[in-house]
N, C-alpha and C positions, 0 to 999 in steps of 0.2 A: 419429543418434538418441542423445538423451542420457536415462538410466534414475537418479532422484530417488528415492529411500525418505528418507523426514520423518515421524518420528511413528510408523513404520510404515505408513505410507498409500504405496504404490510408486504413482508415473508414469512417463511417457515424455513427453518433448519433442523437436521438431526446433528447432535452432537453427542460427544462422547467427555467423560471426566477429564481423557489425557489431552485434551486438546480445551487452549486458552477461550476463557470466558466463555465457558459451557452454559449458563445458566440467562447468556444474554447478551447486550452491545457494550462491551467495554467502555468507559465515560472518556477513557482515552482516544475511542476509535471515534464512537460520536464527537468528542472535540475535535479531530482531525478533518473530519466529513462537511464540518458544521464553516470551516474554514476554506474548501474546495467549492471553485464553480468548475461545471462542468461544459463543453463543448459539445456538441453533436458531430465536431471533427476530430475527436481527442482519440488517443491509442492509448490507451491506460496500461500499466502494469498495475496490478495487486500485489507487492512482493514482502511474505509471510504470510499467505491469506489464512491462515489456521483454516476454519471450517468454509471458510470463502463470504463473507460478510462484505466487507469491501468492494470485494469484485462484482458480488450479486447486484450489490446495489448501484455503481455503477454502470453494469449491465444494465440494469432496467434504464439507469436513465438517458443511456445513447445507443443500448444494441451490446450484444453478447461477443459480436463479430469483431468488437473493434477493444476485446477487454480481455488477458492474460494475467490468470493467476497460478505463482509460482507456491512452492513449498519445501521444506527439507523432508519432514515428514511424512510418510508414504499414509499413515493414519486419514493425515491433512488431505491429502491430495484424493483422497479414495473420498471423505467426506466433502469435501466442495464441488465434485463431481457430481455425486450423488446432489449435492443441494442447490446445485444449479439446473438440472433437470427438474428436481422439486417446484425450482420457482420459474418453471419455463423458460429459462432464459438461456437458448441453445448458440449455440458456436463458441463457447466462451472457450478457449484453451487454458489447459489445466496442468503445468507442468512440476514433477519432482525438480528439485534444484535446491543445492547449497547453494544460496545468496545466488548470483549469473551462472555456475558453473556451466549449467545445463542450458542454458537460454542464449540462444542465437540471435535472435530479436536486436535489432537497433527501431530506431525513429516512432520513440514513445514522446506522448506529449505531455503524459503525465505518469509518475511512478508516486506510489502512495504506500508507505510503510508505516508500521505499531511496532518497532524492532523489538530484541529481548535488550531492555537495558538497564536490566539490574544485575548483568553478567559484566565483563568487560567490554570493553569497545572495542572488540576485534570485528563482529558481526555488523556494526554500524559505521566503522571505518569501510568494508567494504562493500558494505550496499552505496554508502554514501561518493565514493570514489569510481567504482565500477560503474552506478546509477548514471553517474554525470556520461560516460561513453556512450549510452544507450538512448539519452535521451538528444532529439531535436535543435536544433536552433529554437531556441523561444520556450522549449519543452520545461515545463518544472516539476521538480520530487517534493513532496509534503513528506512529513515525516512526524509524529509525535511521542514526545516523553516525557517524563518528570522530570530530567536534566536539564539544565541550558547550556553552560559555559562550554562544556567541550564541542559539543554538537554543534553550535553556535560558532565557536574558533575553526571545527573541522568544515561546517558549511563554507566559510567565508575563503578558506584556504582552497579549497575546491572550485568554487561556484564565482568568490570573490564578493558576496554578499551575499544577504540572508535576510528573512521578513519573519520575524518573529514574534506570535500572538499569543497570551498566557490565556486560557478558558478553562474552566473548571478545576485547577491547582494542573495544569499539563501545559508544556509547550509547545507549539504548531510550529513549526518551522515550515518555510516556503524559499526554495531557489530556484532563479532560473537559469536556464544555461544560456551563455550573452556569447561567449568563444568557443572555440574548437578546441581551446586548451585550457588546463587548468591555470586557476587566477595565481595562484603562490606556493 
C-alpha cells in the first residue's frame, strides 16, 4: 500500500512493480497536476491512468461521476478500479483502451495524460490528435514530458497553439480547442 498526500488531499493505492511509479507520485505527474485548475463542471478524462492517481484525485476534487479513466493495460485497469473504491470515490468509469480505441465518450473538458515518451511518438501522436475530437469547445488536454520541441510543433499543428510550462526539469503542456477543426 502506497499512501499519496497531493494538494493535501491524502490517498491510498495498491500498486504493483509492473505498473508505472509503484513506489509513489511521479514528479511528472505532480508537475502536470500542479498546472491544472479544476472546475466543478469539468468531464475529465485520465488517459493512461496506470494505477489511476490522476483520475482519483480529480475525482475527489469534483465527484467520481464526472471523471473516466482509460488504460491499455488490463493490470492497470483491474488496479485503478480497485483503488478507486479504496479511496471512495464511486462512479468513476474505468475503461480498457489503446489510447480512444475503446472509448466512445466525446464532450471532455479536460483530458490529462503522462504518455510513454521515451518510446516513439506514435502513442502521443495519437492521444494528441484523437484527444482534440473528444474534447469540448473550450475543452483542453494537459499533457506532460521531458520533451518539448515535437510535442510542442505536434500541439500547435492540432490545437493551433499551446501554453507551455517548464516545473521541475518536465514540460506541461496545455491546449485548448478554439475550432471544430484542426489548426494546420
Amino acid at each position: 500500500m502506497t499512501e499519496i498526500t497531493f494538494n493535501e488531499i491524502s490517498m491510498k493505492f495498491k500498486t504493483t512493480r509492473t505498473l508505472f511509479s509503484p513506489d509513489g507520485l511521479d514528479a511528472g505527474t505532480g508537475a502536470m497536476l500542479s498546472c491544472v485548475e479544476f472546475k466543478p463542471t469539468d468531464k475529465v478524462l485520465d488517459l493512461g491512468c496506470g494505477y489511476g492517481f490522476v483520475g482519483i484525485y480529480s475525482a475527489k476534487l469534483i465527484g467520481g461521476q464526472h471523471v473516466t479513466m482509460s488504460d491499455i493495460d488490463e493490470r492497470a485497469v483491474t488496479a485503478a478500479q480497485e483503488n478507486a473504491l479504496l479511496n471512495d470515490v464511486p462512479g468513476i468509469r474505468v475503461i480498457q483502451s489503446d489510447g480512444f480505441r475503446n472509448i466512445d465518450d466525446t464532450g471532455y473538458t479536460l483530458i490529462l495524460s503522462n504518455p510513454p515518451y521515451h518510446t516513439d511518438f506514435s502513442v502521443a501522436k495519437h492521444f494528441i490528435e484523437k484527444g482534440f475530437n473528444r474534447l469540448v469547445l473550450g475543452g483542453r488536454m494537459v499533457m506532460v514530458t521531458k520533451r518539448r520541441d515535437w510535442y510542442r510543433n505536434k500541439f500547435i499543428a492540432v490545437f493551433g497553439g499551446v501554453s507551455i510550462k517548464e516545473k521541475d526539469g518536465y514540460f506541461v503542456f496545455t491546449a485548448e480547442k478554439r475550432s471544430s477543426s484542426y489548426a494546420g
